[in-house]
C-alpha positions in Angstrom: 161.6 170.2 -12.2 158.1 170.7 -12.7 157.5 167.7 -14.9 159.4 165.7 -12.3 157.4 166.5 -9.6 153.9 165.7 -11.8 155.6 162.0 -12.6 156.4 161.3 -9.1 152.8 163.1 -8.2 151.2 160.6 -11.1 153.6 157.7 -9.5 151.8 158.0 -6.1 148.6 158.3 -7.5 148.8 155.1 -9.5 150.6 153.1 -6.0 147.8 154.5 -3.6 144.7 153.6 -6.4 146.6 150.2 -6.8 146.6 149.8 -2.8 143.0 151.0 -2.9 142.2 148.7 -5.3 143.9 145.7 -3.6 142.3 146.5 -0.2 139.4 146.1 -1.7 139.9 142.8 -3.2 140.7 141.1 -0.6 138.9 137.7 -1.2 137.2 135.7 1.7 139.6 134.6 4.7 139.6 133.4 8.2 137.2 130.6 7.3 136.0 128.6 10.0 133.1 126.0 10.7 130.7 124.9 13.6 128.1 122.1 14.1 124.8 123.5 13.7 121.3 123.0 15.0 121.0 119.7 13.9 123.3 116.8 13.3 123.0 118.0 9.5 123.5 121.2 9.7 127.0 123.7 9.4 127.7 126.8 10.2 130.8 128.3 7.8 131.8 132.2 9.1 134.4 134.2 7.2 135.5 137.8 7.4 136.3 140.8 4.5 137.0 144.1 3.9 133.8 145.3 2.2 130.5 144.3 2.3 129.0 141.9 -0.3 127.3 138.7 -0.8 127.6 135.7 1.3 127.8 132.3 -0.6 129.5 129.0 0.2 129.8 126.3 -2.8 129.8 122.7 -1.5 129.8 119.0 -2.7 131.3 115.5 -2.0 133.2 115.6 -5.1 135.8 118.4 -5.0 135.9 118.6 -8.7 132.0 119.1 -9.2 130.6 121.4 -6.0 126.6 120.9 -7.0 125.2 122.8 -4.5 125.3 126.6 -3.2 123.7 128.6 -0.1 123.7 132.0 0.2 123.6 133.5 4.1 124.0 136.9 5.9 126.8 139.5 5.9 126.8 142.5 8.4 129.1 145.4 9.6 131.4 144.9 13.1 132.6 148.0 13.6 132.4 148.5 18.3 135.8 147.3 18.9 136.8 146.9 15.8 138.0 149.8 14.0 141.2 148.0 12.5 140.0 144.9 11.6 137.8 143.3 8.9 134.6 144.8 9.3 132.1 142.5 7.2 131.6 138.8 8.8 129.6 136.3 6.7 127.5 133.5 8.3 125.7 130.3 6.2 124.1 127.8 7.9 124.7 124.6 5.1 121.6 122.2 6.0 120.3 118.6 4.9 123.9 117.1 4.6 124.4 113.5 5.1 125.5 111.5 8.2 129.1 110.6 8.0 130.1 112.5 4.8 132.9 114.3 3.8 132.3 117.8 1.9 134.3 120.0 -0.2 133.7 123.9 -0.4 134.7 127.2 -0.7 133.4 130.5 0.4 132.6 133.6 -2.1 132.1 137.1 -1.5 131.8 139.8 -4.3 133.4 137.4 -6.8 136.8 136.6 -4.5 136.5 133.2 -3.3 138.5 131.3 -0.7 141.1 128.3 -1.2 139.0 124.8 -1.4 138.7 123.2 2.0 137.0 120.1 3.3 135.1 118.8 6.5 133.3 115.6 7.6 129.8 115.6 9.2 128.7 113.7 12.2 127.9 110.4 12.0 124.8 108.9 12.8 123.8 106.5 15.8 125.8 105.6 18.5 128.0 103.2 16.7 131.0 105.3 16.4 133.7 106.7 18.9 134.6 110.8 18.5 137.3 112.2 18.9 137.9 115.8 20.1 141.1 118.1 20.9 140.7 120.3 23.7 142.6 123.3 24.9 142.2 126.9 26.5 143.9 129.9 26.3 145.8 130.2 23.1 147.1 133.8 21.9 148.1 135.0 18.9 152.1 134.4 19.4 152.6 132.2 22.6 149.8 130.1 20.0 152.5 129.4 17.5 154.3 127.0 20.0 151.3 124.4 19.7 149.5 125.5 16.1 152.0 123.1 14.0 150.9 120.0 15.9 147.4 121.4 15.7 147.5 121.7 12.3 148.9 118.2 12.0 146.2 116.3 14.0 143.3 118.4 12.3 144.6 117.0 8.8 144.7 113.0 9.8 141.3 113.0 9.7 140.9 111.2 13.3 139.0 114.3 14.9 135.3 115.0 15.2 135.5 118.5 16.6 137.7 120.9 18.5 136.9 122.8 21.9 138.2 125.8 22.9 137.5 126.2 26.2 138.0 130.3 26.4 140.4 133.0 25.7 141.7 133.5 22.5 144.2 135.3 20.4 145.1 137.6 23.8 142.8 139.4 22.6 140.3 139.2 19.5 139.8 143.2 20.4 143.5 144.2 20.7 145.3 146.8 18.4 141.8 147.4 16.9 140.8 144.1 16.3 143.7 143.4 14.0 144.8 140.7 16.0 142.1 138.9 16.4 142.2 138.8 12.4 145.4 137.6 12.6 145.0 135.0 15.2 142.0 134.1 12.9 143.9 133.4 10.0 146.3 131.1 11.5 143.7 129.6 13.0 141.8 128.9 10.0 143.9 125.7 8.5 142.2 123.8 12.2 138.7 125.4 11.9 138.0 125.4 8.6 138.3 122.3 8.8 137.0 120.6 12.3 134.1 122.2 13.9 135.3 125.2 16.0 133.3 124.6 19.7 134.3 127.7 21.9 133.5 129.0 25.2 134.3 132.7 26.1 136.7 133.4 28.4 137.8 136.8 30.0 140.0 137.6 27.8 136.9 138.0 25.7 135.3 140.5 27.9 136.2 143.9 25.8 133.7 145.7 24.3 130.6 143.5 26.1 132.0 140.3 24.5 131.7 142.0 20.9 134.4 140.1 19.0 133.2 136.7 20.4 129.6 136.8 20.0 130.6 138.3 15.9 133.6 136.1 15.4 132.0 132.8 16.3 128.1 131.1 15.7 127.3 128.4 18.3 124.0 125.9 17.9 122.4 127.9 21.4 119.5 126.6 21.9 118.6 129.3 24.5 117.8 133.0 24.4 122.2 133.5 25.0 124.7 132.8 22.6 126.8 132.3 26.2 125.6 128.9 26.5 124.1 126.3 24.3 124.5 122.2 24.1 124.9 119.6 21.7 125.2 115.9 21.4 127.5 114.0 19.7 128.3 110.2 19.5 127.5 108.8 22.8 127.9 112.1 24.7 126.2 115.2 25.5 128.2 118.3 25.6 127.5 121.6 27.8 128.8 125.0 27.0 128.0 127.7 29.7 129.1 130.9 31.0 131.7 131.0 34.6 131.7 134.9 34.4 129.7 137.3 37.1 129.0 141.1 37.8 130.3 140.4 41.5 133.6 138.8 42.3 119.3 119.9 19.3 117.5 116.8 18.6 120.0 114.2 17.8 120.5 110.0 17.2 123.7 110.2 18.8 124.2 109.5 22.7 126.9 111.8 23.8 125.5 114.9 25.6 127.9 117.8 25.6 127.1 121.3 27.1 128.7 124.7 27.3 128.9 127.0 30.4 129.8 130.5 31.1 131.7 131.2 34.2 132.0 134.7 33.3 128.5 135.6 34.5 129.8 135.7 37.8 132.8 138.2 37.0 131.3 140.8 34.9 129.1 143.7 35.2 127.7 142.8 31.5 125.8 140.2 33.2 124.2 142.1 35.9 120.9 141.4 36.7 120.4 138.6 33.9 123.2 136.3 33.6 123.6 133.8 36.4 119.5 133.3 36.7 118.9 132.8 32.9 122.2 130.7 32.8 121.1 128.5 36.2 117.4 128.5 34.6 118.6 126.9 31.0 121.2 124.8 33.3 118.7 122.9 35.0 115.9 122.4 32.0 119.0 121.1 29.6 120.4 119.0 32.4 116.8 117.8 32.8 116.4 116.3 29.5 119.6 115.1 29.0 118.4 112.9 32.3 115.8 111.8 30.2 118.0 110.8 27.6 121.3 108.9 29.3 119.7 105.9 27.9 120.8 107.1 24.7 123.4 109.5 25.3 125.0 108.3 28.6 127.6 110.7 28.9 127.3 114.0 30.3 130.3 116.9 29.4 130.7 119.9 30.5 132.9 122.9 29.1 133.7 126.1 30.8 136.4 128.6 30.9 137.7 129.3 34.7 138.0 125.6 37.0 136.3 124.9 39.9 139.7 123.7 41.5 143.3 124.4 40.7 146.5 124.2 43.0 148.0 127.7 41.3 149.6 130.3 43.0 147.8 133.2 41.3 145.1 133.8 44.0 142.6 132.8 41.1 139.1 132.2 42.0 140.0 128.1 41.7 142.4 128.9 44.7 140.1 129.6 47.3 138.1 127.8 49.4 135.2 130.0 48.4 135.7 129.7 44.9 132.4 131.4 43.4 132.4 129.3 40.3 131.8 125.9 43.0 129.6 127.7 44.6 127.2 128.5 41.5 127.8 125.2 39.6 129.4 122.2 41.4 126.5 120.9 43.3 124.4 121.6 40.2 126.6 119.4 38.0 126.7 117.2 41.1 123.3 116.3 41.1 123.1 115.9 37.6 125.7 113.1 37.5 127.9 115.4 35.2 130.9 112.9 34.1 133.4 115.2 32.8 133.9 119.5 33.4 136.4 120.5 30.8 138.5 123.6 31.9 141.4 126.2 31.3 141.8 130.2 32.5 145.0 128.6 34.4 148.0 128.2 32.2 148.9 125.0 33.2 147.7 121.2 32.9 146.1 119.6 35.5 144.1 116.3 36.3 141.5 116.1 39.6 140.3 112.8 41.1 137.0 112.9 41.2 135.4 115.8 43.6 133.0 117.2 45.0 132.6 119.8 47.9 136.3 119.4 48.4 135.8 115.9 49.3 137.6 113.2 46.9 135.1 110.1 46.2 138.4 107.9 45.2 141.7 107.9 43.7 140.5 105.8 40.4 138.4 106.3 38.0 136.3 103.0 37.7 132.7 104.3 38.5 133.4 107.4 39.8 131.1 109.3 42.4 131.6 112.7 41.7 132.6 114.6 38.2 136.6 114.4 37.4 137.5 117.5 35.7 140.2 118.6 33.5 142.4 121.5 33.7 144.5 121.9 30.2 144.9 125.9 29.4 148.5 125.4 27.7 148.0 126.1 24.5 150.4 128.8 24.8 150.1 133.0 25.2 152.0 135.8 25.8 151.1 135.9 29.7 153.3 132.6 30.2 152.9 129.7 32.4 151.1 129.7 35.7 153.5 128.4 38.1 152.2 125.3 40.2 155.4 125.3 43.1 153.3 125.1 45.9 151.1 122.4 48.4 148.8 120.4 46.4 145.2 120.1 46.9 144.2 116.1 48.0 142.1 116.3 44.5 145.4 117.1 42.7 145.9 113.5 40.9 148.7 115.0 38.5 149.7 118.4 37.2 152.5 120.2 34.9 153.5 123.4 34.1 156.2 123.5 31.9 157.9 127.7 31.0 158.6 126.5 27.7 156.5 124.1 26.3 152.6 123.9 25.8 150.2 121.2 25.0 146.4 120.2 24.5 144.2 117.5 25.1 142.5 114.4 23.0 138.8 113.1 24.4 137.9 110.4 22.9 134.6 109.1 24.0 135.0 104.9 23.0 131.4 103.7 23.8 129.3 104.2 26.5 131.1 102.8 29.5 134.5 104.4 28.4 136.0 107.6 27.7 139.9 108.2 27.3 141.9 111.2 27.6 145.2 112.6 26.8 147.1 115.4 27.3 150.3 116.0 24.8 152.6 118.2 24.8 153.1 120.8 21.8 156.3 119.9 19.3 156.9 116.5 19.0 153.3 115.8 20.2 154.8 113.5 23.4 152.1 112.4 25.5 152.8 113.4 29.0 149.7 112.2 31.2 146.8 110.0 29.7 143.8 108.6 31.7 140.8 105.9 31.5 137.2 106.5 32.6 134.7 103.9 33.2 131.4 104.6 34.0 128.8 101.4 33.9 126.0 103.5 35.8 125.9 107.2 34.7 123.4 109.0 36.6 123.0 111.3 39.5 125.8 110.9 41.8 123.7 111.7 45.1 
C-alpha cells in the first residue's frame, strides 16, 4: 500500500512539474501591430507568462528575416491577476513605403507563428482602405470575427479602427478574458494596424488594461488621444469620457478622441482641458495642411447623436459629448466623426446643433457621422423602435446579426463607405461623400 501511494505521490509530482514546466513555456501570443510615429515606423505588442527578452525578427523575404530589434518588456499585474502578466513592445523603424514584411516575435527562446503586414504607402497617390467597428466582446465577437478574419487576409485594408469597448471586458475574470479576446483577435491585428479608441467598457482599473494592451503614435502628453495621417486623410483619436455626467507625405488627416473624459472621475481636473487644449493645436495644423491632406476624420467612442431608446447621453438634447466637441469639430470643418457605444448601425445627414445642412452628401456643410457599434457582445442589440431624429438618414438594428464598416478614402474629393453585415458579408447601407472645398464649415 505504501509503495502505491509513493507512485501515485511520484505520478503527481511528475504531472504538476510537467504543468509547471509548460506554463512556463508558453511562447509569444496575442501578437498585434500599430502605425507608429512615423509613416516608417511599427509598433508589434505581444503578451507572456514570464518575463524575458523582447525581440521581433523581420524581412521582405519570409525565408531570410535579415533584420532584428529588440524592445521593452514589463510586469501588468493592477487588474490583472489572471492574465499574462509580461507585455512586450518594439517599435520596428526605417521600413520602406509600400512594403510588405515578414516577422515573428521571440521571447526567452519561444517564438510566435510567422506573420506578415504591409506599410503605408507614400504620397497621396493611393486610396486606403480601413474597416471600422465598435464594441466587440469576447463571445457576441465570434458572430463577426470570421468575416473579419477573411477581409484582413485579401490584402485590400490599410488599417483597422476600433472605435471603443473591447472584449466586455479586457479586466474581467482577472484579465483572462481580455487574453482571450486577444488571441482571437490576433489573426486581424497582427496583421492590419490595430487603431483603437477606449471606450467605457475600458474604464476598470483607471483604464489599466487599455493603456498596457495597446501602443498608439500620441503625439501629446495622453495615450487617450493622438492623430495620424494617412493617404489623403487625417485621422483624430480622442477621449468622449468625463468625471461629471506625426509628420507625414500622405494627405489624409485622421485623429482620435476620448469621450470618456467627460464620464469619469479618472479625468478629474485634467482630462477635458488637456484634451480641448491638444484638440485645437492638432486641428490647427491639420488647417495648415488640407492642401495636402484634405480630409479630416475623427474617431471616438460614445456619438454625438443616436435615435436609441437607452436614455444614452446621444439621446438627449443636452448630450455632453455635443456640447464639448461638436462646435469644435464644427469649426474645424471636420468631414467625418466615426462612432459606436450604441449597439446598432446608424447613418446621420450632415448636422450640426441639431440642425441638418442637407439630405445629400455633395459638399456637405456640417460633419456626417457614423454610428456602427455591431460588432457583436454579450449585452445584445440596442433597440431602435422609436421616433427618429430629422438627422436619422438610415439605421438598423438587427437581434441576431452584427456587422462593421469599410472607409475607403478614393482621392481627395471622395470618400466611400459601407456598412456589411457579419456572415455572408451582405452589404446593407453604403454611402458617397464628395467634398470639393474642405474647410471650416462656418
Amino acid at each position: 500500500m505504501e509503495g502505491n501511494q509513493m507512485l501515485l505521490a511520484c505520478i503527481v509530482c511528475v504531472i504538476y512539474a510537467f504543468l509547471a514546466t509548460s506554463a512556463s513555456a508558453v511562447g509569444p501570443e496575442q501578437v498585434h501591430i500599430s502605425f507608429g510615429y512615423q509613416p516608417s515606423q511599427m509598433f508589434v505588442m505581444w503578451s507572456t507568462a514570464q518575463f524575458g527578452d523582447s525581440t521581433v525578427a523581420y524581412g521582405t523575404d519570409q525565408f531570410h528575416l535579415s533584420s532584428k530589434k529588440s524592445g521593452t518588456c514589463w510586469r501588468f499585474t493592477y487588474g490583472n491577476p489572471n492574465g499574462l502578466q509580461y507585455i512586450h513592445r518594439v517599435l520596428l523603424e526605417d521600413l520602406k513605403p509600400g512594403t510588405g514584411y515578414w516577422y515573428y516575435v521571440q521571447t526567452s527562446g519561444n517564438s510566435s507563428d510567422l506573420f506578415h503586414f504591409t506599410t503605408m504607402q507614400s504620397g497621396a497617390g493611393w486610396s486606403p482602405k480601413v474597416l471600422v467597428y465598435g464594441d466587440m466582446g469576447k463571445e457576441g465577437g465570434s458572430q463577426s470575427l470570421p468575416s473579419l478574419y477573411k477581409e484582413a487576409a485579401s490584402g485590400e485594408y490599410a488599417a483597422v479602427v476600433h472605435v471603443g469597448d473591447f472584449a466586455y471586458d479586457l479586466d474581467s475574470d482577472g484579465g483572462e478574458n481580455g487574453d482571450e479576446f486577444m488571441r482571437r483577435l490576433e489573426p486581424i491585428a497582427s496583421t492590419l494596424p490595430y487603431m483603437t479608441a477606449e471606450g467605457n467598457h475600458e474604464s476598470g482599473y483607471n483604464f489599466s488594461h487599455y493603456i498596457n494592451r495597446f501602443s498608439m503614435p500620441s503625439n501629446s502628453s495622453s495615450p487617450h488621444w493622438y492623430s495620424w495621417d494617412m493617404g489623403p486623410a487625417h485621422f483624430i483619436r480622442c477621449n468622449t469620457l468625463s468625471p461629471h455626467t506625426q509628420e507625414s507625405l500622405l494627405s489624409l488627416y485622421l485623429s482620435s478622441y476620448s469621450t470618456e473624459v467627460y464620464f469619469y472621475s479618472y479625468f478629474s481636473g485634467w482630462g477635458i482641458s488637456q484634451q480641448l487644449k491638444w484638440l485645437q493645436e492638432d486641428l490647427a495644423k491639420a488647417q495648415t495642411n488640407r492642401a495636402e491632406r484634405p480630409w479630416i476624420i475623427a474617431y471616438g467612442h460614445r456619438p454625438m447623436y443616436c435615435s436609441n431608446l437607452n436614455r444614452d447621453d446621444c439621446t438627449t438634447p443636452k448630450s455632453v459629448v455635443r456640447a464639448g466637441l461638436e462646435e469644435m469639430f464644427y469649426k474645424a470643418g471636420v468631414d467625418i466623426i466615426l462612432e459606436a457605444h450604441e449597439h446598432s448601425y446608424e447613418r446621420l445627414w450632415p448636422v450640426f446643433n441639431e440642425t441638418v445642412t442637407a439630405n445629400n452628401y455633395i459638399d456637405p456643410k456640417a460633419p456626417v457621422h457614423l454610428v456602427s457599434g455591431t460588432a457583436g457582445c454579450r449585452e445584445g442589440v440596442d433597440p431602435m423602435l422609436g421616433p427618429k431624429g430629422p438627422w436619422s438618414a438610415f439605421r438598423s438594428w438587427y437581434p441576431s446579426r452584427h456587422g462593421y464598416g469599410r472607409l475607403e478614402v478614393v482621392n481627395s474629393t471622395h470618400v466611400y463607405w459601407g456598412q456589411v453585415v457579419d456572415g455572408n458579408m451582405t452589404l446593407e447601407d453604403e454611402i458617397w461623400i464628395v467634398q470639393h472645398s474642405h474647410g471650416p464649415f462656418n
